[in-house]
Every structure is written in C-alpha cells, then in structure tokens.
mmCIF file of the N, C-alpha and C atoms, coordinates in Angstrom:
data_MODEL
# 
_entry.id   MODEL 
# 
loop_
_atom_site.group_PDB 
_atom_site.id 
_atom_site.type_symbol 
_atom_site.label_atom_id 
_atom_site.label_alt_id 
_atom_site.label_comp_id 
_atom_site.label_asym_id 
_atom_site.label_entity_id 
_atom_site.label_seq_id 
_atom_site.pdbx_PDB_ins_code 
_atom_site.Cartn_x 
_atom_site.Cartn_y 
_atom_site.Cartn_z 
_atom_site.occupancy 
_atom_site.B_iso_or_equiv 
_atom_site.pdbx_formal_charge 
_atom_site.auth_seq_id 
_atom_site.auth_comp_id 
_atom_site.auth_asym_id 
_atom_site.auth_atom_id 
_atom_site.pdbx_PDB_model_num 
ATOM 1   N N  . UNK A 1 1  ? -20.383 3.664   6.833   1.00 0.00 ? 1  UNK A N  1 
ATOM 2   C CA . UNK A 1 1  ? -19.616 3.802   5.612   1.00 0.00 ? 1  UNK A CA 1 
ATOM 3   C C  . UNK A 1 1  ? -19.933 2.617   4.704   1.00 0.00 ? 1  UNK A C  1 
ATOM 4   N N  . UNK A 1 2  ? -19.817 2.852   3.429   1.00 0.00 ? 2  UNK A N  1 
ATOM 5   C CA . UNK A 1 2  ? -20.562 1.625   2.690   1.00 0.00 ? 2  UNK A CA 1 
ATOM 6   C C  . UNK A 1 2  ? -18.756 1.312   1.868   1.00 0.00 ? 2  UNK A C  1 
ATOM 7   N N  . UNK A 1 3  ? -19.141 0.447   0.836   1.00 0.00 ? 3  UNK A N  1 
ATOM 8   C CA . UNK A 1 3  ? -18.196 -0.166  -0.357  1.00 0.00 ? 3  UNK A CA 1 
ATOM 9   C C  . UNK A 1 3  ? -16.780 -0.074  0.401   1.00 0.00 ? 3  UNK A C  1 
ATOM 10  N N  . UNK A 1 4  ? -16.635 -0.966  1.624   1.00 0.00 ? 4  UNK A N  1 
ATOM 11  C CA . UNK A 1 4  ? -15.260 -0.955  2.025   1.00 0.00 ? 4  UNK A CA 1 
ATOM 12  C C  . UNK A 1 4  ? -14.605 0.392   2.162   1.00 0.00 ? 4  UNK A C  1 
ATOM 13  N N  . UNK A 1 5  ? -14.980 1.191   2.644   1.00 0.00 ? 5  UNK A N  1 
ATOM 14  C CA . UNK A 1 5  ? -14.314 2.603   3.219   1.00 0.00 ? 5  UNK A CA 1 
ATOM 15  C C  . UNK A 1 5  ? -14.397 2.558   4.617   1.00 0.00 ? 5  UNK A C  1 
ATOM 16  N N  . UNK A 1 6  ? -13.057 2.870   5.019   1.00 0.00 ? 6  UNK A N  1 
ATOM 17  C CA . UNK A 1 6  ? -12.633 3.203   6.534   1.00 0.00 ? 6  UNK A CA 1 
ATOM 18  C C  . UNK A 1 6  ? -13.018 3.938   6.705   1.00 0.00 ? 6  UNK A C  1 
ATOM 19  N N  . UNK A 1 7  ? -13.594 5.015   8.107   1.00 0.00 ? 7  UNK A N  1 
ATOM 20  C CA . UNK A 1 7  ? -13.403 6.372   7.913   1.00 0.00 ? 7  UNK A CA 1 
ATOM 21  C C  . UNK A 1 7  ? -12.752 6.204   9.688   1.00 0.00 ? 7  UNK A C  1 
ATOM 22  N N  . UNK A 1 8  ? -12.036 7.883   9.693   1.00 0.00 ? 8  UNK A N  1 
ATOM 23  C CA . UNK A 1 8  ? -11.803 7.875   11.186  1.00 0.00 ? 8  UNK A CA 1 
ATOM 24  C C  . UNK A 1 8  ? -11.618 9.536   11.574  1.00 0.00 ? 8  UNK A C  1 
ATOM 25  N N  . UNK A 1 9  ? -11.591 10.140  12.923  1.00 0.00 ? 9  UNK A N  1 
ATOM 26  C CA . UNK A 1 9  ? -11.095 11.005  13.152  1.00 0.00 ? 9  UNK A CA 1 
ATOM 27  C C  . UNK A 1 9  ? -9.519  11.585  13.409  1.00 0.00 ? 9  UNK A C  1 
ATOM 28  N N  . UNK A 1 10 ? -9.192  12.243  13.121  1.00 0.00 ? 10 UNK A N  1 
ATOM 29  C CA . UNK A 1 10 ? -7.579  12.084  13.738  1.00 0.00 ? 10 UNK A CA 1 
ATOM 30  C C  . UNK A 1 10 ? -7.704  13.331  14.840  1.00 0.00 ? 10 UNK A C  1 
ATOM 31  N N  . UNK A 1 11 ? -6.445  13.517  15.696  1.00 0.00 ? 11 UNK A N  1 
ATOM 32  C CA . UNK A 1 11 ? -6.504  14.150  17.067  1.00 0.00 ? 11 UNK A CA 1 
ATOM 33  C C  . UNK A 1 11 ? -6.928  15.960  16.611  1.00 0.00 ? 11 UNK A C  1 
ATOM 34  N N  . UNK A 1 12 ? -6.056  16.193  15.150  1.00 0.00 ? 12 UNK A N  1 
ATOM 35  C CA . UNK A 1 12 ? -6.906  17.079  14.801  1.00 0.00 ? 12 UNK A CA 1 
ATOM 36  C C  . UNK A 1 12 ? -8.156  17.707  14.264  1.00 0.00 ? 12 UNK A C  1 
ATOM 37  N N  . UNK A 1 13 ? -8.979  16.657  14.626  1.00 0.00 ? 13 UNK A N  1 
ATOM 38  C CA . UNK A 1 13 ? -10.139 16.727  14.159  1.00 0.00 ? 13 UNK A CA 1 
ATOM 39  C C  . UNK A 1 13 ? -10.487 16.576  12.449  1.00 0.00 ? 13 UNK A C  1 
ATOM 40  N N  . UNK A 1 14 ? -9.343  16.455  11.581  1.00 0.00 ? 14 UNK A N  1 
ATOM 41  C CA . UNK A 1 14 ? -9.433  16.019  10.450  1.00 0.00 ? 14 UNK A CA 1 
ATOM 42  C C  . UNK A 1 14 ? -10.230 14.751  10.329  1.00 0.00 ? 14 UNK A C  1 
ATOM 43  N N  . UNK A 1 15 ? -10.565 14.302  9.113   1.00 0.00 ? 15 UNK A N  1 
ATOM 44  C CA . UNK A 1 15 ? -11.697 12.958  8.640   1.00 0.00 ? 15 UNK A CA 1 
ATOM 45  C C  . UNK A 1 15 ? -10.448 12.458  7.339   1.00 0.00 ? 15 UNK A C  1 
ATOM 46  N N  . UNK A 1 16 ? -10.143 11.134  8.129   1.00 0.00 ? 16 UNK A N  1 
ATOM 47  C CA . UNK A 1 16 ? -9.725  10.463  6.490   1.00 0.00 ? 16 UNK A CA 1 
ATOM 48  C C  . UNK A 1 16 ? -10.098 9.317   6.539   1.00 0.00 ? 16 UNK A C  1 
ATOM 49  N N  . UNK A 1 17 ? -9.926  8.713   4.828   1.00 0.00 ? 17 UNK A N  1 
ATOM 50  C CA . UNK A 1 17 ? -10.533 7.637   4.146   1.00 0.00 ? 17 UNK A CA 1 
ATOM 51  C C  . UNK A 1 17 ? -9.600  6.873   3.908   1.00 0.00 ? 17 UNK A C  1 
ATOM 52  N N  . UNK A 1 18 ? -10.131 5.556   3.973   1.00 0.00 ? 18 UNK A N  1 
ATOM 53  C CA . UNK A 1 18 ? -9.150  4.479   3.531   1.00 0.00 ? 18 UNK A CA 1 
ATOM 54  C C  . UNK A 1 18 ? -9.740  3.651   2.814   1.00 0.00 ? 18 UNK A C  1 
ATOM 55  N N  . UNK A 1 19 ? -9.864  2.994   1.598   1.00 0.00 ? 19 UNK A N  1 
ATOM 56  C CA . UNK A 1 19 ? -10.273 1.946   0.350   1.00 0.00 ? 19 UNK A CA 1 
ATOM 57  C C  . UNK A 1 19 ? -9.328  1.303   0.060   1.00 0.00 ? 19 UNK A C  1 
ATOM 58  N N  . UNK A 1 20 ? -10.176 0.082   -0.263  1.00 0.00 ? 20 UNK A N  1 
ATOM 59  C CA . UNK A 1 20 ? -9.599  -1.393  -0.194  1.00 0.00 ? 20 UNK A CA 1 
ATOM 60  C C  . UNK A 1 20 ? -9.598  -1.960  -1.593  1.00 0.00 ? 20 UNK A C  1 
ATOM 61  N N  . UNK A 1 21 ? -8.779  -2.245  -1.948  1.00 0.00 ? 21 UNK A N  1 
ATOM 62  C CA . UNK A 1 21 ? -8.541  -2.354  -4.100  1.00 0.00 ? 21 UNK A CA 1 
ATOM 63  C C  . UNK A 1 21 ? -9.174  -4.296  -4.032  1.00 0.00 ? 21 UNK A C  1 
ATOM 64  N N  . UNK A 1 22 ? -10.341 -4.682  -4.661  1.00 0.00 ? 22 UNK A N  1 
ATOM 65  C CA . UNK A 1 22 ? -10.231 -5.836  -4.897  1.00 0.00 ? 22 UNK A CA 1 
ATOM 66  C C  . UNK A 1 22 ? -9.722  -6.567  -6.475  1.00 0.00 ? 22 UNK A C  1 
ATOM 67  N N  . UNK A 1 23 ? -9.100  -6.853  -6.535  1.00 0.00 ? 23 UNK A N  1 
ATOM 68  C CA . UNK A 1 23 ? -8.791  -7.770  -7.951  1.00 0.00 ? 23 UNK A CA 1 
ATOM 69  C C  . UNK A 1 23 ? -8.908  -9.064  -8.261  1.00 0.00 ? 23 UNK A C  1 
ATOM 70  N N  . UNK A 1 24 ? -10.284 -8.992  -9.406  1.00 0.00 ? 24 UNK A N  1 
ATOM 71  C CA . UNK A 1 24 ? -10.426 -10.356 -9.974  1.00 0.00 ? 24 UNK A CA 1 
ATOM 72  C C  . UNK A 1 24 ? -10.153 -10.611 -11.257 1.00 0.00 ? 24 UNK A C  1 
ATOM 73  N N  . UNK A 1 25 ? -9.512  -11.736 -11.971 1.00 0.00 ? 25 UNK A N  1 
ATOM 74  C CA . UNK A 1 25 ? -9.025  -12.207 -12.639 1.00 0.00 ? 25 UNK A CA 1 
ATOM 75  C C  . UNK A 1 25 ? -10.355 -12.773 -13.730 1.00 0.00 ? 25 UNK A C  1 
ATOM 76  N N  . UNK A 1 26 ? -10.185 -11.838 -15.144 1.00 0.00 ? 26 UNK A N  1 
ATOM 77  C CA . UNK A 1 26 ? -11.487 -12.358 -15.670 1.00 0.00 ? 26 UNK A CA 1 
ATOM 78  C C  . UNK A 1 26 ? -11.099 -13.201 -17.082 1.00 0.00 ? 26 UNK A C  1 
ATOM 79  N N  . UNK A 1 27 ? -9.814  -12.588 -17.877 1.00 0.00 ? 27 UNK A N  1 
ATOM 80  C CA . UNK A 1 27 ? -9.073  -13.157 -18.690 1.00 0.00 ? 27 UNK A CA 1 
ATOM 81  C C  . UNK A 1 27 ? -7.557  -13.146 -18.894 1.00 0.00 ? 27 UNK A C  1 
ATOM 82  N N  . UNK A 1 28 ? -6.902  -13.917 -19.047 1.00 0.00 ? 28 UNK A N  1 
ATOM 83  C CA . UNK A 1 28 ? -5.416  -13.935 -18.744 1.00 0.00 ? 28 UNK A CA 1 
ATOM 84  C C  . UNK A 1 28 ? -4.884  -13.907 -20.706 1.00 0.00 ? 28 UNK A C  1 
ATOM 85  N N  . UNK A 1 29 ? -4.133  -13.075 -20.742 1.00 0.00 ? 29 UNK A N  1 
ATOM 86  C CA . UNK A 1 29 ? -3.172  -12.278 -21.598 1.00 0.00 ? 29 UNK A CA 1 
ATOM 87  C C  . UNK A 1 29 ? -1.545  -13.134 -21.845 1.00 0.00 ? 29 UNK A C  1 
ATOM 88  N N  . UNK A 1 30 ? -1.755  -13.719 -22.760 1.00 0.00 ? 30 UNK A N  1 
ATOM 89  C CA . UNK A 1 30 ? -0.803  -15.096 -22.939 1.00 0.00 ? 30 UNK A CA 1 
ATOM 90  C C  . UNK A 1 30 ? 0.239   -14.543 -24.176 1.00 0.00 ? 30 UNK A C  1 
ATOM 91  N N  . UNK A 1 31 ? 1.708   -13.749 -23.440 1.00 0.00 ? 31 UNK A N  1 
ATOM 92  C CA . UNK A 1 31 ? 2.590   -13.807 -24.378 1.00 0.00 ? 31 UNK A CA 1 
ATOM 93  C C  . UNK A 1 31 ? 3.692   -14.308 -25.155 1.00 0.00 ? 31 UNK A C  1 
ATOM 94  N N  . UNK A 1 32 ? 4.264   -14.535 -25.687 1.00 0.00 ? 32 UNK A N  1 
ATOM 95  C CA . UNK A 1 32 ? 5.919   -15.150 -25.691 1.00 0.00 ? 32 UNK A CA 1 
ATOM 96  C C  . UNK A 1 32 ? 6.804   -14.303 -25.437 1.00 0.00 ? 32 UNK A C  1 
ATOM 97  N N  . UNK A 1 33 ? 6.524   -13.259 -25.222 1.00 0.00 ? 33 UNK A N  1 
ATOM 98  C CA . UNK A 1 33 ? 7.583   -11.991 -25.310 1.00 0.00 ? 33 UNK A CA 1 
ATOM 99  C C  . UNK A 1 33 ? 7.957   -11.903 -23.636 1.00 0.00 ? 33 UNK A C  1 
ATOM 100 N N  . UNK A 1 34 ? 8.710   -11.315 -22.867 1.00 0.00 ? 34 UNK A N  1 
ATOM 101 C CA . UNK A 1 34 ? 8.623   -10.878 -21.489 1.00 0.00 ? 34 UNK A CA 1 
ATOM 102 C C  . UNK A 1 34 ? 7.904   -9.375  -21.490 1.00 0.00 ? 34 UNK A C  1 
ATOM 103 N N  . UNK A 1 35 ? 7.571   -9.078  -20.361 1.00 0.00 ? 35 UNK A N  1 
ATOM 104 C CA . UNK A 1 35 ? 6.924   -7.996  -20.345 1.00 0.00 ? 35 UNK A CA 1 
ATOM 105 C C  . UNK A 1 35 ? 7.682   -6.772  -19.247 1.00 0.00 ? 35 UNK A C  1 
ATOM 106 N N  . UNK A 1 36 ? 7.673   -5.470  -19.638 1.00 0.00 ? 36 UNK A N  1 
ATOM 107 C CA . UNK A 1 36 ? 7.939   -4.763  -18.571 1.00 0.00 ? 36 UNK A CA 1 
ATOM 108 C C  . UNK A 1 36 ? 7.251   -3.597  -17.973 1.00 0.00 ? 36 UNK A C  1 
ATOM 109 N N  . UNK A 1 37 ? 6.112   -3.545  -18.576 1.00 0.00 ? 37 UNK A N  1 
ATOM 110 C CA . UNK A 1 37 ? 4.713   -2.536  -17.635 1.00 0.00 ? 37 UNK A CA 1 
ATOM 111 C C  . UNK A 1 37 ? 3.709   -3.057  -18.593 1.00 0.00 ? 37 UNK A C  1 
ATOM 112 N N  . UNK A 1 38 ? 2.360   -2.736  -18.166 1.00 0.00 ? 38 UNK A N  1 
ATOM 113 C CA . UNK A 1 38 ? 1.262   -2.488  -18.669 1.00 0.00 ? 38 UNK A CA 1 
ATOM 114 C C  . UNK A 1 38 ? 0.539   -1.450  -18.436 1.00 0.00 ? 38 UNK A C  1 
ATOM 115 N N  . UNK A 1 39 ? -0.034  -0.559  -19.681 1.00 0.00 ? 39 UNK A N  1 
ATOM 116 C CA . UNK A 1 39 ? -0.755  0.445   -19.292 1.00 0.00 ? 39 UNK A CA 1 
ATOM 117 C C  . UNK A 1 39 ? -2.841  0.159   -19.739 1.00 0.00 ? 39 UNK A C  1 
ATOM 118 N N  . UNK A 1 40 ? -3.263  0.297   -19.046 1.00 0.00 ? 40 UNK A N  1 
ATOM 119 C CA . UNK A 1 40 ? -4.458  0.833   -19.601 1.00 0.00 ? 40 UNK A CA 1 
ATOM 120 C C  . UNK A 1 40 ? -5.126  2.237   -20.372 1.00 0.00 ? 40 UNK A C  1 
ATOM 121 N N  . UNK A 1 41 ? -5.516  2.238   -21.503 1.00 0.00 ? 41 UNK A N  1 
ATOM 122 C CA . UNK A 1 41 ? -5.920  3.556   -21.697 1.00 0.00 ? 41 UNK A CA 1 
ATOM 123 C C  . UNK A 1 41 ? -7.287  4.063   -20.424 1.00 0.00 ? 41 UNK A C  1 
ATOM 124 N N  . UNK A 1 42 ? -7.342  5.639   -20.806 1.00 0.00 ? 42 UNK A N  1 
ATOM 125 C CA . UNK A 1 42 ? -7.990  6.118   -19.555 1.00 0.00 ? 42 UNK A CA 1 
ATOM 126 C C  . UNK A 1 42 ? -9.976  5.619   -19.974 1.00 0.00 ? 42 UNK A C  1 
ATOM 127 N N  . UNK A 1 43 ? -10.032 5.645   -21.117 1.00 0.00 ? 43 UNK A N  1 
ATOM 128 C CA . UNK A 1 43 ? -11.401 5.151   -21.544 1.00 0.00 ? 43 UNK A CA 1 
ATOM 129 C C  . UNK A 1 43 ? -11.397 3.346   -21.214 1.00 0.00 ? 43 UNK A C  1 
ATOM 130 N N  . UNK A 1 44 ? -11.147 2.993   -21.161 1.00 0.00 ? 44 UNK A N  1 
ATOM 131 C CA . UNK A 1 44 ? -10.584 1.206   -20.803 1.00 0.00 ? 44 UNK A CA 1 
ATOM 132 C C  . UNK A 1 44 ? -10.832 0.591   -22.443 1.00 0.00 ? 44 UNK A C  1 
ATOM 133 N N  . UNK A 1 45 ? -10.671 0.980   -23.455 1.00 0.00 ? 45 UNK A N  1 
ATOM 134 C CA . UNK A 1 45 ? -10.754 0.075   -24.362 1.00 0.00 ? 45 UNK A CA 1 
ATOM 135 C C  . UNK A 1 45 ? -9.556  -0.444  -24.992 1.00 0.00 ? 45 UNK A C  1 
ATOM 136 N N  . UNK A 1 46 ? -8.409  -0.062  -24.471 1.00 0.00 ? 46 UNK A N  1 
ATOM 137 C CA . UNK A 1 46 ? -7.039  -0.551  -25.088 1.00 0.00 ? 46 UNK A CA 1 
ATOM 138 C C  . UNK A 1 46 ? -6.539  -0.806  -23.985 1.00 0.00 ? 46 UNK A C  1 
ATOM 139 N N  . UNK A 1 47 ? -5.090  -2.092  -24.105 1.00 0.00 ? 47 UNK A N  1 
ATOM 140 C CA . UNK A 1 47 ? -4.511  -1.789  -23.486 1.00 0.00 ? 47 UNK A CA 1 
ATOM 141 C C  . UNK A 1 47 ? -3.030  -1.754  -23.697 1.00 0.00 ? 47 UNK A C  1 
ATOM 142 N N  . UNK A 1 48 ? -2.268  -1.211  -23.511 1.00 0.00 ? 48 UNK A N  1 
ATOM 143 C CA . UNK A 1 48 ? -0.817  -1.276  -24.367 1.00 0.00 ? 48 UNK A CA 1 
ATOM 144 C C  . UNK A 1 48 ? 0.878   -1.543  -23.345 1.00 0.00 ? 48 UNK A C  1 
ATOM 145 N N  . UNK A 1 49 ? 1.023   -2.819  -24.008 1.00 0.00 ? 49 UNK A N  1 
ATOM 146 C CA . UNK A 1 49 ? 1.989   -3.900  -23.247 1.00 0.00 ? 49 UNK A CA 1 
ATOM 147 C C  . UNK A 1 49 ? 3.246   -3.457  -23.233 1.00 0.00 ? 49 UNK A C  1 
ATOM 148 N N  . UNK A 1 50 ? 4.345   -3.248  -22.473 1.00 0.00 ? 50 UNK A N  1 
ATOM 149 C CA . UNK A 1 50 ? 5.755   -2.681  -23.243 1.00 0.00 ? 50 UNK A CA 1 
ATOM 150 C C  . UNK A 1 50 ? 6.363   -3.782  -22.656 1.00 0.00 ? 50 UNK A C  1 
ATOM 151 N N  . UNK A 1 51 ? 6.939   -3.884  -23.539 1.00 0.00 ? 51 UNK A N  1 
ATOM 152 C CA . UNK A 1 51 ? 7.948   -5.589  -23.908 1.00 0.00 ? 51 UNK A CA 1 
ATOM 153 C C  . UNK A 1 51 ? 9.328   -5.289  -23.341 1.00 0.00 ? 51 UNK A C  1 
ATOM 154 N N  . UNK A 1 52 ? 10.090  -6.237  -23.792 1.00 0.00 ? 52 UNK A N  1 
ATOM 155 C CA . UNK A 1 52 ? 11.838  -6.078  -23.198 1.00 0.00 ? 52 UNK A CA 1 
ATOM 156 C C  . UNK A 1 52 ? 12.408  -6.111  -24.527 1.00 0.00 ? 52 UNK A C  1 
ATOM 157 N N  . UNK A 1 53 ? 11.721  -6.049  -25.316 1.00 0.00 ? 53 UNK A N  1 
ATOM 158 C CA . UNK A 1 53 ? 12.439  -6.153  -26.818 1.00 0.00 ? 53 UNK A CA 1 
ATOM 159 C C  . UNK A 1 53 ? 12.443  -4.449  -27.429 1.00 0.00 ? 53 UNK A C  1 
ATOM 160 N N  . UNK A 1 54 ? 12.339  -3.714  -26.625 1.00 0.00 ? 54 UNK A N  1 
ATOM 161 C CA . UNK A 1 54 ? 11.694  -2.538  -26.674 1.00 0.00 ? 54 UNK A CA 1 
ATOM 162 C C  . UNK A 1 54 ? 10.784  -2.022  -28.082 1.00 0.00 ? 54 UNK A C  1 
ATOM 163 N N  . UNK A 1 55 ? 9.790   -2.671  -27.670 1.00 0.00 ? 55 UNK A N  1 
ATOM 164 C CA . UNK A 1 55 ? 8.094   -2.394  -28.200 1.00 0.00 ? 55 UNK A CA 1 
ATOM 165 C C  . UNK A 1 55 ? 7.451   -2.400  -27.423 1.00 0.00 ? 55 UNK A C  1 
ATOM 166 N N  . UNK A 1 56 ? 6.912   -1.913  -28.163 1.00 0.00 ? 56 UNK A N  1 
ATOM 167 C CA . UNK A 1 56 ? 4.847   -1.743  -26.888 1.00 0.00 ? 56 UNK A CA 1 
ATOM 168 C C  . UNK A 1 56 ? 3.785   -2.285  -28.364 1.00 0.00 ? 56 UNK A C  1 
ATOM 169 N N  . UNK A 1 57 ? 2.976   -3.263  -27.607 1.00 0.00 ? 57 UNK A N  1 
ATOM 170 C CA . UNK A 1 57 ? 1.729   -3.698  -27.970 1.00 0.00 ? 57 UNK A CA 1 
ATOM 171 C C  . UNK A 1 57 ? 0.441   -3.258  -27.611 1.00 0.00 ? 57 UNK A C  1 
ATOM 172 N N  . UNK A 1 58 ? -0.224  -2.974  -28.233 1.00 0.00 ? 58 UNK A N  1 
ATOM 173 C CA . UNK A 1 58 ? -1.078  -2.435  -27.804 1.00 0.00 ? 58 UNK A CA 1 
ATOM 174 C C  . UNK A 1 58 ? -2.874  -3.346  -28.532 1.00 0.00 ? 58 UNK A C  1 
ATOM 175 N N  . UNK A 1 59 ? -3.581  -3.786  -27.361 1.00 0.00 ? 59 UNK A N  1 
ATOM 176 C CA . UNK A 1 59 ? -4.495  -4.918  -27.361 1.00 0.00 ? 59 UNK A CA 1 
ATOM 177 C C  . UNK A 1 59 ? -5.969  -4.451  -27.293 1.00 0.00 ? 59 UNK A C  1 
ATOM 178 N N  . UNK A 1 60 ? -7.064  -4.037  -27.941 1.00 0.00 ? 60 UNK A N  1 
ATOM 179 C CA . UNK A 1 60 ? -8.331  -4.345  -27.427 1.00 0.00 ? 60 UNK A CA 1 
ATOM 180 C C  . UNK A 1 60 ? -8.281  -4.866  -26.364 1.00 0.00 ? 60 UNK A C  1 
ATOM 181 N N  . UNK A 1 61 ? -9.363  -4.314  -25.202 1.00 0.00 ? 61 UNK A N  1 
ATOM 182 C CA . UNK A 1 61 ? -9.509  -5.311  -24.559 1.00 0.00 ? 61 UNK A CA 1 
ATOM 183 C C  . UNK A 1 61 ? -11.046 -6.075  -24.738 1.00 0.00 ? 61 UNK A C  1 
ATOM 184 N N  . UNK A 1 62 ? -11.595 -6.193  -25.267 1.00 0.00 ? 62 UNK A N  1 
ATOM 185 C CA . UNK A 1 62 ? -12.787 -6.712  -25.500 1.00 0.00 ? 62 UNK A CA 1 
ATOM 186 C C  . UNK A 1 62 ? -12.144 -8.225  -25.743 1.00 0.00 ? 62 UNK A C  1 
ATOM 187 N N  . UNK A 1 63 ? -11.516 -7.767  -26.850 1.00 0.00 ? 63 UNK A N  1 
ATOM 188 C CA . UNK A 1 63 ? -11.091 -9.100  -27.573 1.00 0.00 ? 63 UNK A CA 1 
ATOM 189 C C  . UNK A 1 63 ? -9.403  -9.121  -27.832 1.00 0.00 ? 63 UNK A C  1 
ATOM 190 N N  . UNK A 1 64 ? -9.031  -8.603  -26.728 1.00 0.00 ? 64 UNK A N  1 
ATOM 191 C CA . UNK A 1 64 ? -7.487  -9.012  -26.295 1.00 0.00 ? 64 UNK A CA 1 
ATOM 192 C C  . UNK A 1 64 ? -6.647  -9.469  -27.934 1.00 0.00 ? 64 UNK A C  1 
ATOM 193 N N  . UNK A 1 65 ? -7.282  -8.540  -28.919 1.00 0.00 ? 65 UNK A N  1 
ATOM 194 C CA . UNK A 1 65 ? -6.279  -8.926  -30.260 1.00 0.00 ? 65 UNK A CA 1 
ATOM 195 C C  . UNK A 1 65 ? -5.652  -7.849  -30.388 1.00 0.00 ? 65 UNK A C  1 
ATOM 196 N N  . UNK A 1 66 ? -4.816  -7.527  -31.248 1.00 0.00 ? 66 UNK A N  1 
ATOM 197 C CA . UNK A 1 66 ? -3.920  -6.439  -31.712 1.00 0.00 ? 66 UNK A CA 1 
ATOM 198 C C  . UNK A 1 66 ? -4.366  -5.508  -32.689 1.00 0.00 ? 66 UNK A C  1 
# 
C-alpha cells in the first residue's frame, strides 16, 4: 500500500482502508476578531471566516486579503 494507507481483511472477507491526514502549517491568518468556523471554498481559492460578531469574512488565499 503506498501514501500512508492501511489496508486489512475483516472476518468477512470485506477490504477496508484507513488514511492518515498530515497538517502543515504554511501561513498563519492573524485576526482581532474571535473566530467560530472556517470554511474553504471547494476550488481552494477563498476562504471564508465566520466571526462571533456574526459576520463571515471571506479571504483569498493566495494572498490572505479580503
């Protein structure tokens, strides 16, 4: 099995997979506001912040501006 995949048999002869999430830290996102989710869009070029002030921001991520 390659790229961190488990594989195994189970007693019923089924096959399952298991993957391993790595996360690295490439730029950090500096607010004054508190935050209460983050979403990514599904293309990855936005990403949009929802606050406690109830707003959502929404950021490039190239260039993490508004």
């Amino acid at each position: 099995m390659s790229r961190g995949k488990v594989g195994g048999v189970t007693g019923d002869n089924k096959i399952f997979f298991s993957c391993r999430l790595t996360v690295c830290l490439t730029r950090t996102l500096k607010l004054s506001e508190d935050v209460l989710g983050v979403c990514p869009s599904p293309s990855g070029h936005v990403l949009a912040v929802a606050l406690l002030d109830s707003t959502v921001k929404v950021f490039f991520t190239d260039t993490l501006k508004v």
